[in-house]
C-alpha positions as CSV (number, residue, x, y, z in Angstrom):
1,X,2.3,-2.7,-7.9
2,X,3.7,-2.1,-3.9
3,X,4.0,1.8,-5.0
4,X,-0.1,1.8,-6.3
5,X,-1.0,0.6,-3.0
6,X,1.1,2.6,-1.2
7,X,-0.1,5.5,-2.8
8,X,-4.0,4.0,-2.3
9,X,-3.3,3.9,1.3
10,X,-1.6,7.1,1.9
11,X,-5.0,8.8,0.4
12,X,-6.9,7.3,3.3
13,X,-8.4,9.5,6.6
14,X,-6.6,8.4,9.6
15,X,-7.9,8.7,12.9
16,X,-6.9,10.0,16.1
17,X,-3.8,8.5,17.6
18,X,-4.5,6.3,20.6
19,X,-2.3,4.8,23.1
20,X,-2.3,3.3,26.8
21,X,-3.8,6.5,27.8
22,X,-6.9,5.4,25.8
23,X,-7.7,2.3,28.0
24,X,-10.8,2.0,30.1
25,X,-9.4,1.6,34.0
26,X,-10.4,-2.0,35.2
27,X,-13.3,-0.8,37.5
28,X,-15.5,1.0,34.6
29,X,-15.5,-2.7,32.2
30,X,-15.8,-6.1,32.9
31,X,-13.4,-8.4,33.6
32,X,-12.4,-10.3,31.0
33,X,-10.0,-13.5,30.3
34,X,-8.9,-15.6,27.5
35,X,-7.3,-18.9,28.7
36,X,-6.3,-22.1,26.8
37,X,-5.9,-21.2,23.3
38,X,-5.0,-23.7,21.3
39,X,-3.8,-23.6,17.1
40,X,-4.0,-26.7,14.7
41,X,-3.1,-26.9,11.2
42,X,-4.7,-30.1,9.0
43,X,-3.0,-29.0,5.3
44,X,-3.7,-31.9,2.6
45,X,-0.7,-31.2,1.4
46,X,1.3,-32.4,4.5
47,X,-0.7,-35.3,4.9
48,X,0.0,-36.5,1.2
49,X,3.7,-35.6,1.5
50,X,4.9,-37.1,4.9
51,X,8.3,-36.3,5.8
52,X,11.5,-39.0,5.5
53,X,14.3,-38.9,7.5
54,X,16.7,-36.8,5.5
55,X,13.5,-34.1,4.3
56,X,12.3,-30.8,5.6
57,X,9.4,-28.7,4.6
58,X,9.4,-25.6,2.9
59,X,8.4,-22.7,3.1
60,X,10.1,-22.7,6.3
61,X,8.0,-20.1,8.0
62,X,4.2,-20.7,7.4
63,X,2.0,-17.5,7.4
64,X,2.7,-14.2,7.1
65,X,6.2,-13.8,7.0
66,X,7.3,-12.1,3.8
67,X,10.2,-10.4,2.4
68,X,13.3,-12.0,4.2
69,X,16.3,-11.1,5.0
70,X,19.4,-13.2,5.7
71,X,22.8,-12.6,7.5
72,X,25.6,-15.1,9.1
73,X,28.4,-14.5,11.7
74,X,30.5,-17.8,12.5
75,X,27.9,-20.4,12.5
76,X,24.9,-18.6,13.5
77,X,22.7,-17.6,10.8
78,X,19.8,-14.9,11.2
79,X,16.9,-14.3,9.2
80,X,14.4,-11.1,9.4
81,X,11.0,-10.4,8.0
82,X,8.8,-7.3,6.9
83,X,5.6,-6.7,9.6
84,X,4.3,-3.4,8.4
85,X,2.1,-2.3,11.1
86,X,2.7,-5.3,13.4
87,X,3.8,-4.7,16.8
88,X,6.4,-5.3,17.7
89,X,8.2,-5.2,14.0
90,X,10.8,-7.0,12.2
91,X,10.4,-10.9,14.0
92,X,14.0,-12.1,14.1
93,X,15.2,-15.9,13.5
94,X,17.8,-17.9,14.4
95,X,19.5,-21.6,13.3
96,X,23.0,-22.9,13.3
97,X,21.7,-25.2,10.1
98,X,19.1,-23.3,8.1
99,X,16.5,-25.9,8.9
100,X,15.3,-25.4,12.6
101,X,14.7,-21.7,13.5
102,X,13.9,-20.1,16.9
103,X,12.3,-16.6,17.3
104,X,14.7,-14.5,19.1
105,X,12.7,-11.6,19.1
106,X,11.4,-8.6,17.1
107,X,13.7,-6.0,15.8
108,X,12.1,-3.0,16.6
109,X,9.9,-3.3,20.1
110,X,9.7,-0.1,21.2
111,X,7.5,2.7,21.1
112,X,10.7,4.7,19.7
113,X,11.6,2.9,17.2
114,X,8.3,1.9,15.2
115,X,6.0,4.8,14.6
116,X,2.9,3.1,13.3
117,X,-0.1,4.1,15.8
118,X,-1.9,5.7,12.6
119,X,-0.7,3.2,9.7
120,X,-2.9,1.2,7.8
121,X,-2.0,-2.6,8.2
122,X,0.2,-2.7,4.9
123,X,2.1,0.4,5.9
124,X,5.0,0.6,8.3
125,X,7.7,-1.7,7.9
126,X,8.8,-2.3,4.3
127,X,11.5,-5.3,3.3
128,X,14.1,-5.5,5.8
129,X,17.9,-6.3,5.8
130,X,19.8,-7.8,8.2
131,X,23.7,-8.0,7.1
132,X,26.5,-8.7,9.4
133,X,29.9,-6.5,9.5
134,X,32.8,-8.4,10.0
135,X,34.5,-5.3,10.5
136,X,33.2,-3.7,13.5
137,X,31.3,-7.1,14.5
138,X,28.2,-5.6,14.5
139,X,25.0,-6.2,12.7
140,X,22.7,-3.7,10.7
141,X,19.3,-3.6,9.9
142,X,17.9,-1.6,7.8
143,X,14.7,-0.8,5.6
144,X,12.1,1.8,5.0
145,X,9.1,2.8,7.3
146,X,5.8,3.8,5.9
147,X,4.9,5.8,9.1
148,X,5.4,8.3,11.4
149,X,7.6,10.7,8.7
150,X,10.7,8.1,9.3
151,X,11.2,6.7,5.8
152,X,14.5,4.7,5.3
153,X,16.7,3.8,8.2
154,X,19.2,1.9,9.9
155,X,19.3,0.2,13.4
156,X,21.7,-2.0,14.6
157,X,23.4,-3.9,17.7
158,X,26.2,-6.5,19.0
159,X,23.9,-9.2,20.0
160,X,20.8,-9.6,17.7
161,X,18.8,-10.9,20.7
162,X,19.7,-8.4,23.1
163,X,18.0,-5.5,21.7
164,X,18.7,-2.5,18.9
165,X,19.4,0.6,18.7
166,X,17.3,3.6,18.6
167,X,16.1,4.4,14.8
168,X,18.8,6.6,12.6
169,X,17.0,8.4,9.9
170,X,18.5,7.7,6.1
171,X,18.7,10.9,4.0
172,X,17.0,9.3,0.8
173,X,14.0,8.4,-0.8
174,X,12.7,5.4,-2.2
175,X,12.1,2.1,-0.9
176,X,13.7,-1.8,-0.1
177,X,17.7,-0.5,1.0
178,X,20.3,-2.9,1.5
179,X,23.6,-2.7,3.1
180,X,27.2,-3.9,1.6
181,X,30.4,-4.8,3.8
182,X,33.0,-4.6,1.3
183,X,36.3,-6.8,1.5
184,X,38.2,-3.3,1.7
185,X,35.8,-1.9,4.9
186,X,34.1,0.2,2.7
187,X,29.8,0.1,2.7
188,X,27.2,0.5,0.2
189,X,23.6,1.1,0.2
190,X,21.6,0.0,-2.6
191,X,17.6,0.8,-3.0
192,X,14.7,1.1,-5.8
193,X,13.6,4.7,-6.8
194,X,11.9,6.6,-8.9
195,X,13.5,7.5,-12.4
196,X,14.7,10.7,-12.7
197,X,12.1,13.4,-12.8
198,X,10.9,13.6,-16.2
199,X,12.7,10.3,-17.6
200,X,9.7,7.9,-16.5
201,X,8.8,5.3,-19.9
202,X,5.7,4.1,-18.1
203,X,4.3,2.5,-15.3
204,X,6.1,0.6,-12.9
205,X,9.9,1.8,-14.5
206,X,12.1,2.2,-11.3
207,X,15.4,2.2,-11.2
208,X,18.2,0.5,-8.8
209,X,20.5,3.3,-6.7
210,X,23.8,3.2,-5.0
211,X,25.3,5.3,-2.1
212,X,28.6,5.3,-0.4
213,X,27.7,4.8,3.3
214,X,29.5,6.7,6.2
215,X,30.3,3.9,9.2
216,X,31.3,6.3,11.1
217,X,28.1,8.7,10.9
218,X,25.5,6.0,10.0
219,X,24.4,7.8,6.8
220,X,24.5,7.9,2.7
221,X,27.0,9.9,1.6
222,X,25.4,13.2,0.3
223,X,26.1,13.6,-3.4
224,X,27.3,9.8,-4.1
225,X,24.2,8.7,-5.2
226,X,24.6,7.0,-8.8
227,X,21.5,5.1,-10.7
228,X,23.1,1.4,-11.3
229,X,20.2,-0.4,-13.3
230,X,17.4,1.5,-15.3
231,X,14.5,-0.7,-15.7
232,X,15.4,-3.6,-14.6
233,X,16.9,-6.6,-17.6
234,X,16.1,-4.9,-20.2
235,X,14.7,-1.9,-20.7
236,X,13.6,-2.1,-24.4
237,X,10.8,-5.1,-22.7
238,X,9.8,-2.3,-19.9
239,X,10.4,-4.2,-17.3
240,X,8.3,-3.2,-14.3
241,X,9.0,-2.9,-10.2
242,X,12.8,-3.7,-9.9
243,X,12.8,-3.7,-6.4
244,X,14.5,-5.7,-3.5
245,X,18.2,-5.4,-4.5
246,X,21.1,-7.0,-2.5
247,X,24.8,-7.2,-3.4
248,X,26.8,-9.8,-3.4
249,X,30.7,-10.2,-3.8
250,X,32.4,-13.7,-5.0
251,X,35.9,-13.9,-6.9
252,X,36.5,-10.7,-7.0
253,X,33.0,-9.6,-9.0
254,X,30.4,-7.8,-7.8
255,X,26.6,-9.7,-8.0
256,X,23.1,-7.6,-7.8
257,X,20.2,-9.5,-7.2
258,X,16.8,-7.9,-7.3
259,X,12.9,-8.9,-7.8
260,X,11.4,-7.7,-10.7
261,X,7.8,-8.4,-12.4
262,X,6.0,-7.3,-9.2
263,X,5.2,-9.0,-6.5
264,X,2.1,-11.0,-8.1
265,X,1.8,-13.7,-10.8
266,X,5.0,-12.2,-12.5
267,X,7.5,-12.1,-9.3
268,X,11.0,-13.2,-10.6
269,X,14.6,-13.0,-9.1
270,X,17.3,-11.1,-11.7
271,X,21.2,-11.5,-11.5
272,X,23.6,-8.9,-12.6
273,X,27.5,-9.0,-12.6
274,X,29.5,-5.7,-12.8
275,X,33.9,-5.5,-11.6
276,X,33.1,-2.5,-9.3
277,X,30.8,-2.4,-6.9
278,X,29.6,1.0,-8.2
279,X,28.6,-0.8,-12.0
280,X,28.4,-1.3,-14.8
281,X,26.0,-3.9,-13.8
282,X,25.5,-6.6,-16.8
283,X,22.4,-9.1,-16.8
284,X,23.3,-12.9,-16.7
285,X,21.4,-14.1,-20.2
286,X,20.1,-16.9,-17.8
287,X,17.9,-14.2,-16.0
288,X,15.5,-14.6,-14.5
289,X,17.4,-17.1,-11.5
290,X,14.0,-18.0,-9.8
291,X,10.6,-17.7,-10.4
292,X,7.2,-19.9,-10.9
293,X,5.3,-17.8,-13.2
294,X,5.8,-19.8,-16.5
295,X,3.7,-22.8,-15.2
296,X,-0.1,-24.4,-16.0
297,X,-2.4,-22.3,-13.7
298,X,-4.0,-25.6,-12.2
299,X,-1.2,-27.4,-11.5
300,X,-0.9,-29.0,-8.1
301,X,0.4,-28.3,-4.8
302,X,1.3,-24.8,-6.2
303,X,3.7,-22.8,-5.2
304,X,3.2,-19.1,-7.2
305,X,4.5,-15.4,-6.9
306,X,8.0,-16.4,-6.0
307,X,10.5,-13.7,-5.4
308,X,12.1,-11.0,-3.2
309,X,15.0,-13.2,-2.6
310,X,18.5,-13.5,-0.4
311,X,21.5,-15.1,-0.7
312,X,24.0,-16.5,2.3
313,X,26.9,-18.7,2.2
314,X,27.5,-21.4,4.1
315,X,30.7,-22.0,6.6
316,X,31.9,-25.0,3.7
317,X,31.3,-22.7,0.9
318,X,27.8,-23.6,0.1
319,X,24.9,-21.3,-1.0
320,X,21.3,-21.2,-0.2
321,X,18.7,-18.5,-0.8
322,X,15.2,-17.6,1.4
323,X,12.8,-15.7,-0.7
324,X,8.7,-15.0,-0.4
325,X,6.1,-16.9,-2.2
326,X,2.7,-17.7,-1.9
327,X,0.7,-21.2,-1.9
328,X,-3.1,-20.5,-2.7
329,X,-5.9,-22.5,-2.3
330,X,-8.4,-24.0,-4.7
331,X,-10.4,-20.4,-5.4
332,X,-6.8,-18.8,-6.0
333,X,-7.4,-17.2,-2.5
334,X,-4.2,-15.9,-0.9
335,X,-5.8,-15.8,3.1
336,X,-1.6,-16.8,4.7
337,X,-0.2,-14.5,2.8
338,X,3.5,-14.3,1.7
339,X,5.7,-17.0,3.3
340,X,9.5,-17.4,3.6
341,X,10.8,-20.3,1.5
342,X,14.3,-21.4,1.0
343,X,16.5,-23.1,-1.5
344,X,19.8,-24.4,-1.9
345,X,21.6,-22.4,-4.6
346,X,24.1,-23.0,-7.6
347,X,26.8,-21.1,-7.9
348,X,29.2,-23.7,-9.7
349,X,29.0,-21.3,-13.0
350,X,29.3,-17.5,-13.2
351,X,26.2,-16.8,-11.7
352,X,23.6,-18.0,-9.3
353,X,21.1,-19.9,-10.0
354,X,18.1,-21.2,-7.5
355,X,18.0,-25.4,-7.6
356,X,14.7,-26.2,-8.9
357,X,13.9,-22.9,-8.6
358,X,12.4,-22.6,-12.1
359,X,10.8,-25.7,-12.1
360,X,7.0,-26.1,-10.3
361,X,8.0,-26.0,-6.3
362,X,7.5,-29.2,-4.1
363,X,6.5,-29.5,-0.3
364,X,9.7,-30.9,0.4
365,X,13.6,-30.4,0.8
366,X,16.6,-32.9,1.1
367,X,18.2,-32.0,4.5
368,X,21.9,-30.2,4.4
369,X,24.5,-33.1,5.6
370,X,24.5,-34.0,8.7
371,X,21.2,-31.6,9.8
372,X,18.7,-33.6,11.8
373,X,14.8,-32.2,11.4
374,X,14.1,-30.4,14.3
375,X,11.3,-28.0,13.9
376,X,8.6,-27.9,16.3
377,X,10.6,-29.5,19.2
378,X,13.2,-28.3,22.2
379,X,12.1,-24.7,21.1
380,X,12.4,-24.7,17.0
381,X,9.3,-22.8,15.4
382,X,7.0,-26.0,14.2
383,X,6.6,-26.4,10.6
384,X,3.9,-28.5,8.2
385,X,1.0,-29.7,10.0
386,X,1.1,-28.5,13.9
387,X,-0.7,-28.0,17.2
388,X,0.4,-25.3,19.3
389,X,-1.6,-24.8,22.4
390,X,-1.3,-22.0,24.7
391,X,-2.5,-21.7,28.6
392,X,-2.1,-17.6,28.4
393,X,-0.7,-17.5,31.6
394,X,2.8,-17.3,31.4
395,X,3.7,-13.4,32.5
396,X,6.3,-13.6,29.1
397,X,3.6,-13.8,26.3
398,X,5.5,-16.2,22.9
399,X,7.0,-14.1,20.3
400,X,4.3,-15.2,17.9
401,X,1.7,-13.1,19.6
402,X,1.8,-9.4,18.5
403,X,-0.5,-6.3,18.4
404,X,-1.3,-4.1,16.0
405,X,-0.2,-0.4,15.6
406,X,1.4,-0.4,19.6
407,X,2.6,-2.2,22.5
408,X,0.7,-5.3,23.3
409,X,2.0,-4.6,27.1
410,X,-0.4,-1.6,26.6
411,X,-3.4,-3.5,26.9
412,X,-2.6,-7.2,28.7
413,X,-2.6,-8.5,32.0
414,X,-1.1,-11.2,32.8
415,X,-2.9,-13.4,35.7
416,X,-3.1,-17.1,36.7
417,X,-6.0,-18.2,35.0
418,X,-5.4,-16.9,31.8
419,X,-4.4,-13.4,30.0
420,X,-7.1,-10.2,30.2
421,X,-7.4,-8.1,27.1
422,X,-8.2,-4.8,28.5
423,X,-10.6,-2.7,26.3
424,X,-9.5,0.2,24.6
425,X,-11.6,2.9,23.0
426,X,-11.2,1.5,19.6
427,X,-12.4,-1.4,17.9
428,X,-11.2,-3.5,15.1
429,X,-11.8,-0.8,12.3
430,X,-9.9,2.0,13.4
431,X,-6.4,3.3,11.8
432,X,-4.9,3.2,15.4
433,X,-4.2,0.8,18.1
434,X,-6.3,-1.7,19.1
435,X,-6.8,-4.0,22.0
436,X,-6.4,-7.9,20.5
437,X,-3.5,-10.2,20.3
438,X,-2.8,-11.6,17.5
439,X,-1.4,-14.9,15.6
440,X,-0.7,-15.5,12.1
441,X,-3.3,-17.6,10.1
442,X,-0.1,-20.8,9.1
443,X,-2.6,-23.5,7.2
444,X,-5.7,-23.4,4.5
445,X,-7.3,-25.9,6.8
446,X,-7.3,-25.1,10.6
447,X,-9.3,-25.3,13.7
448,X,-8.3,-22.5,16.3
449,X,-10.1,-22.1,19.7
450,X,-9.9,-20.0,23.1
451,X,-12.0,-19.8,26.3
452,X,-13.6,-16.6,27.5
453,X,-14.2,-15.7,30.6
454,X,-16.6,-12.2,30.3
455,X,-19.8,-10.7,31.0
456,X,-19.8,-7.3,29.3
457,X,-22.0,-4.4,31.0
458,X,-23.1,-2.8,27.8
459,X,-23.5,-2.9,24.9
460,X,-20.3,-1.2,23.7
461,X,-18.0,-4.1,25.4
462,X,-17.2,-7.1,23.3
463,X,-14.7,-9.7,23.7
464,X,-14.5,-12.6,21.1
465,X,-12.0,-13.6,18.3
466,X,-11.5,-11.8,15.1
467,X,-10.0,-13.0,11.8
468,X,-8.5,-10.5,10.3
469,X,-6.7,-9.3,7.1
470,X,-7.1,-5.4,7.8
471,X,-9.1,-3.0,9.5
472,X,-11.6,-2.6,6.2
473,X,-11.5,-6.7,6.1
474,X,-12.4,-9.1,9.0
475,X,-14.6,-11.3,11.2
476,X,-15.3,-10.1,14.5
477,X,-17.3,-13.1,16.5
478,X,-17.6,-12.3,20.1
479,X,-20.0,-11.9,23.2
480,X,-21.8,-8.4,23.8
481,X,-24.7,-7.5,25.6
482,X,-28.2,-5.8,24.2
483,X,-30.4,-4.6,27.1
484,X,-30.1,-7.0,29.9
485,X,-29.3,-10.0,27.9
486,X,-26.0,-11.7,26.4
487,X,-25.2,-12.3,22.8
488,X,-22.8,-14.3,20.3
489,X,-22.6,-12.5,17.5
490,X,-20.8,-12.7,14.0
491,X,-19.8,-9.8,11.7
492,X,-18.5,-9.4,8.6
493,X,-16.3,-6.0,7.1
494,X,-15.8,-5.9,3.7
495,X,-14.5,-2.7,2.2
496,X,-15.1,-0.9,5.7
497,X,-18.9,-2.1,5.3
498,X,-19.6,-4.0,8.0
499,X,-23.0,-6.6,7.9
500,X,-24.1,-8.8,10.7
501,X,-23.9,-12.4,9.9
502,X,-25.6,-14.0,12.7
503,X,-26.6,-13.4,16.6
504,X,-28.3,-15.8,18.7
505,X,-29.0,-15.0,22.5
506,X,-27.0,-16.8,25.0
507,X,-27.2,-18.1,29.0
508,X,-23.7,-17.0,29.8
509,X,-23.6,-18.4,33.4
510,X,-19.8,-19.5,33.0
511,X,-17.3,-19.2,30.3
512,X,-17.6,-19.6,26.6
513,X,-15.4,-21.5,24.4
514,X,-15.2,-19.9,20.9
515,X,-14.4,-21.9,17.9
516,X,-12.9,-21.4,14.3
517,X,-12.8,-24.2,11.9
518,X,-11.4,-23.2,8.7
519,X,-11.5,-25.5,5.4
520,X,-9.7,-23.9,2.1
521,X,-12.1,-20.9,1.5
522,X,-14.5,-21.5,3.8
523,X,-15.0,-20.6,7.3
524,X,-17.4,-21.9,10.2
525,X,-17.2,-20.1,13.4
526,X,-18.4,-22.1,16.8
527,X,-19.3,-21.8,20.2
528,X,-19.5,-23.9,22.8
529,X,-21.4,-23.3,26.6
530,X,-20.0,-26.4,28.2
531,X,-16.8,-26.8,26.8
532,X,-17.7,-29.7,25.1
533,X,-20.6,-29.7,22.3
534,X,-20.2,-26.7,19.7
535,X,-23.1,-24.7,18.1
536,X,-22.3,-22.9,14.6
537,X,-23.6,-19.5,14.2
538,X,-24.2,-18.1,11.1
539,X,-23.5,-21.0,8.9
540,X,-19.7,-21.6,6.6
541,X,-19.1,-18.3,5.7
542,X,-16.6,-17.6,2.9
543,X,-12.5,-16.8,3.8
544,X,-13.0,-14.2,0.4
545,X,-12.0,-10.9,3.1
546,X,-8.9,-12.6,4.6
547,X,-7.5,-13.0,1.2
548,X,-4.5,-10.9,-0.2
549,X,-6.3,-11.0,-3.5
550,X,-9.3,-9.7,-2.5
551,X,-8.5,-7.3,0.8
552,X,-4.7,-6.1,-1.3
553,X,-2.1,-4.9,0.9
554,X,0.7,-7.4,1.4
555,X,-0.3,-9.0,4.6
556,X,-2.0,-12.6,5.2
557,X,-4.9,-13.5,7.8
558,X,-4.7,-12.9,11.3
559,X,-6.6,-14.7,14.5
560,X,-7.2,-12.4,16.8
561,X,-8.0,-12.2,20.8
562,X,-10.0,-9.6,20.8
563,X,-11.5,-6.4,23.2
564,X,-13.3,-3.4,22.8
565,X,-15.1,-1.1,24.8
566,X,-16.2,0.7,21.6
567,X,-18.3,-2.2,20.3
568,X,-20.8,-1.2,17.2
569,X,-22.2,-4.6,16.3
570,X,-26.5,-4.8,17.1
571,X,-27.5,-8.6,17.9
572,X,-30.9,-8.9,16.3
């Protein structure tokens, strides 16, 4: 399924490149300010299932946060996700107890590293891994970049908060790499391929590959190569997109663990076993280890498309694993996309298996000993039903706002009364940069707001809030201008189709606060004059576009503040 859609997107035009050359200067738009933002999540399925004392919530990172990836040095565990054209890329996590996490950063935040300005929003970066070398105390991250002619690769660094290093090209194809410290020094890389030319059964057969990997020189080991699982379980059932691998060492035997089904309704986690680290690999009979893909359709608080997994170990010998899954609403729709989950892991037997891992998922999670619930206090990312409100004004914007396809610094200004979102010559359609900050969409039912200070010139400024899922699926509701007067407007882009919703002329004497009530697949989008009484515009409009299922790609929905000085949308 992930190589269809690749393939679907590389066939796409892509526009010119645009970067902080492209803005407007300050003295040819209007000023413009968003101030007071402010984020609240209202999920039934909190409300019904309050914590106790010893119980977390998972998934453990709400929203789009798929694919992860976890290392540990000492007691400090680090987790990493896949961002695709997000920028910056790769957010990095920390805990000391797998419960409470605190963005440290993003991976790859420079211009050097993360070649995306042309990238649809599901291309760029592809499955990370983040594994720790006792060896040379350093950690790697690496995975493969759907951009910029970069393709697998490798970064890594002393200090996981302290920056990485610049991007070393990998000299093979394919897709999801993974790094191995052996107990000997030696490293592995393991990835999914393509079968041998002319050796493909049907559609969807990939194969698992291994590489010696130089530490020295940061690269494969030309000509070591060797295919170490053909198809994934079992061949004869044509098993299709074995993908995702990581390998594992424990009493002297070698574990692969990969995703196979793809990464839909038949998402599962395999096991195999081998004595070298180089095969033969043998399927457990157990296999698959996780999945949620054997359930009733209808069944509640569902937890679907489970997969993609990791394993660490804990300092006293214990084992959990993080992995992706989905929680849809009542239509099925998919708008937050793939979140990280985690669960504790058994490996009392030969092989792993995930604790109520094939078993219908619930809300909630025992505590590790001695772990206290932390999240959304002294720092810890918040988790289940949250507020988070934000002034704007701090000059060092939160980790959780990003951009899309280039440097957010490209395009804000940071001031006392709020944060400006300086127009660039591109609007929310274009394969290239574009001037909005972003946050992930973390709850089916939300209510999201901002204030706007702006009174555009033309009719080609806008400034509002988006909600998007890609740049051929989103909202755009914002203030523009036709002739001399000022309008709120509301679009919908389906397909790259774009339709005007709504418009209604305004008296924009002072600023505007814009609302964005969401309620499981429907959407209502608000605006308010005196920051106090709220006028819909347009009516509930359906969340359909800012669906996975409907919009593809392998991102979830995402709220933007949003600029343009390239605006296309016609009040009425």
């Amino acid at each position: 399924m992930r190589q269809r859609i690749m393939h679907s997107i590389f066939l796409r035009n892509k526009l010119t490149l645009v970067t902080a050359v492209s803005l407007l200067s300050l003295s040819n738009v209007s000023a413009q300010t968003f101030s007071d933002f402010s984020y609240r999540g209202n999920d039934k399925i909190y409300t019904n299932n309050p914590l106790k004392e010893n119980e977390f919530y998972s998934p453990i990172l709400q929203g789009c946060y798929p694919d992860p990836s976890i290392t540990r040095k000492g007691d400090d565990y680090y987790l990493v996700n896949s961002s695709f054209s997000m920028f910056p890329g790769v957010p990095i996590f920390t805990s000391k107890d797998l419960v409470n996490w605190k963005q440290v950063g993003h991976v790859l935040d420079r211009p050097s590293q993360l070649k995306v300005q042309k990238g649809g929003v599901s291309q760029g970066i592809y499955a990370p891994d983040i594994k720790y070398n006792k060896f040379n105390d350093t950690f790697y991250m690496i995975t493969t970049q759907i951009a910029g002619g970069i393709g697998n690769m490798v970064v890594k660094t002393k200090d996981p908060a302290k920056g990485w290093s610049e991007v070393q090209k990998l000299n093979f194809d394919g897709i999801d790499p993974s790094i191995f410290f052996d107990d000997d020094g030696k490293a592995y890389i393991v990835h999914n391929d393509a079968p041998p030319k002319g050796t493909e059964q049907y559609n969807g057969h990939r194969v698992i590959k291994m590489w010696d990997y130089d530490l020295e020189k940061d690269q494969v080991v030309a000509g070591s190569d060797k295919i170490i699982v053909n198809g994934g379980v079992d061949l004869s059932q044509k098993p299709i997109w074995i993908e995702g691998p990581h390998l594992y060492k424990k009493n002297g035997k070698y574990f692969l663990m990969c995703a196979e089904g793809g990464t839909g309704g038949n998402h599962s986690e395999v096991i195999f076993m081998s004595d070298s680290p180089k095969g033969p690999f043998i399927p457990a009979q157990n296999n698959p280890i996780l999945t949620q893909r054997y359930f009733p359709k209808d069944r509640k608080d569902k937890v679907d498309w489970a997969g993609h997994a990791d394993l660490v170990e804990t300092p006293d010998g214990k084992h959990f694993g993080v992995f992706l899954a989905i929680r849809p609403n009542e239509k099925g729709r998919v708008n937050h996309g793939r979140e990280t989950f985690i669960l504790p892991v058994d490996w009392s037997g030969k092989y792993p298996v995930f604790e109520n891992g094939l078993v219908p998922m619930k809300p909630k999670l025992k505590l590790p000993e001695g772990v206290k619930n932390q999240t959304g206090q002294n720092g810890f990312f918040p988790n289940g039903n949250f507020t988070y409100n934000d002034k704007l004004t701090d000059k060092n914007l939160d980790f959780r706002w990003i951009a899309m396809r280039g440097p957010r610094e490209n395009f804000i200004t940071a001031t006392k009364n709020g944060v400006k979102v300086n127009p660039m010559e591109t609007n929310i359609k274009a394969l290239a940069p574009v001037s909005a900050l972003f946050h992930r969409l973390q709850h089916e039912d939300f209510e999201t707001s901002v204030t706007l200070d702006f009174k555009p010139k033309s009719d080609k400024e806008l400034s509002g809030i988006t909600c998007y899922q890609s740049e051929r699926f989103n909202y755009v509701f914002g203030v523009t201008k036709k002739d001399k007067d000022y309008y709120i407007v509301l679009e919908r882009t389906e397909k790259g189709s774009s339709k005007l919703i709504a418009s209604e002329k305004i008296s924009l004497s002072k600023t505007i606060k814009l609302q964005v009530v969401g309620e499981k697949d429907e959407h209502q989008f608000n605006y308010s004059l005196d920051g106090k009484n709220f006028k819909n515009l347009g009516g509930p409009v359906s969340g359909d576009i800012l669906s996975t299922d409907v919009a593809g790609g392998f991102t979830g929905s995402l709220i933007g503040l949003y600029s343009t000085s390239s605006n296309d949308i016609v009040p009425n």
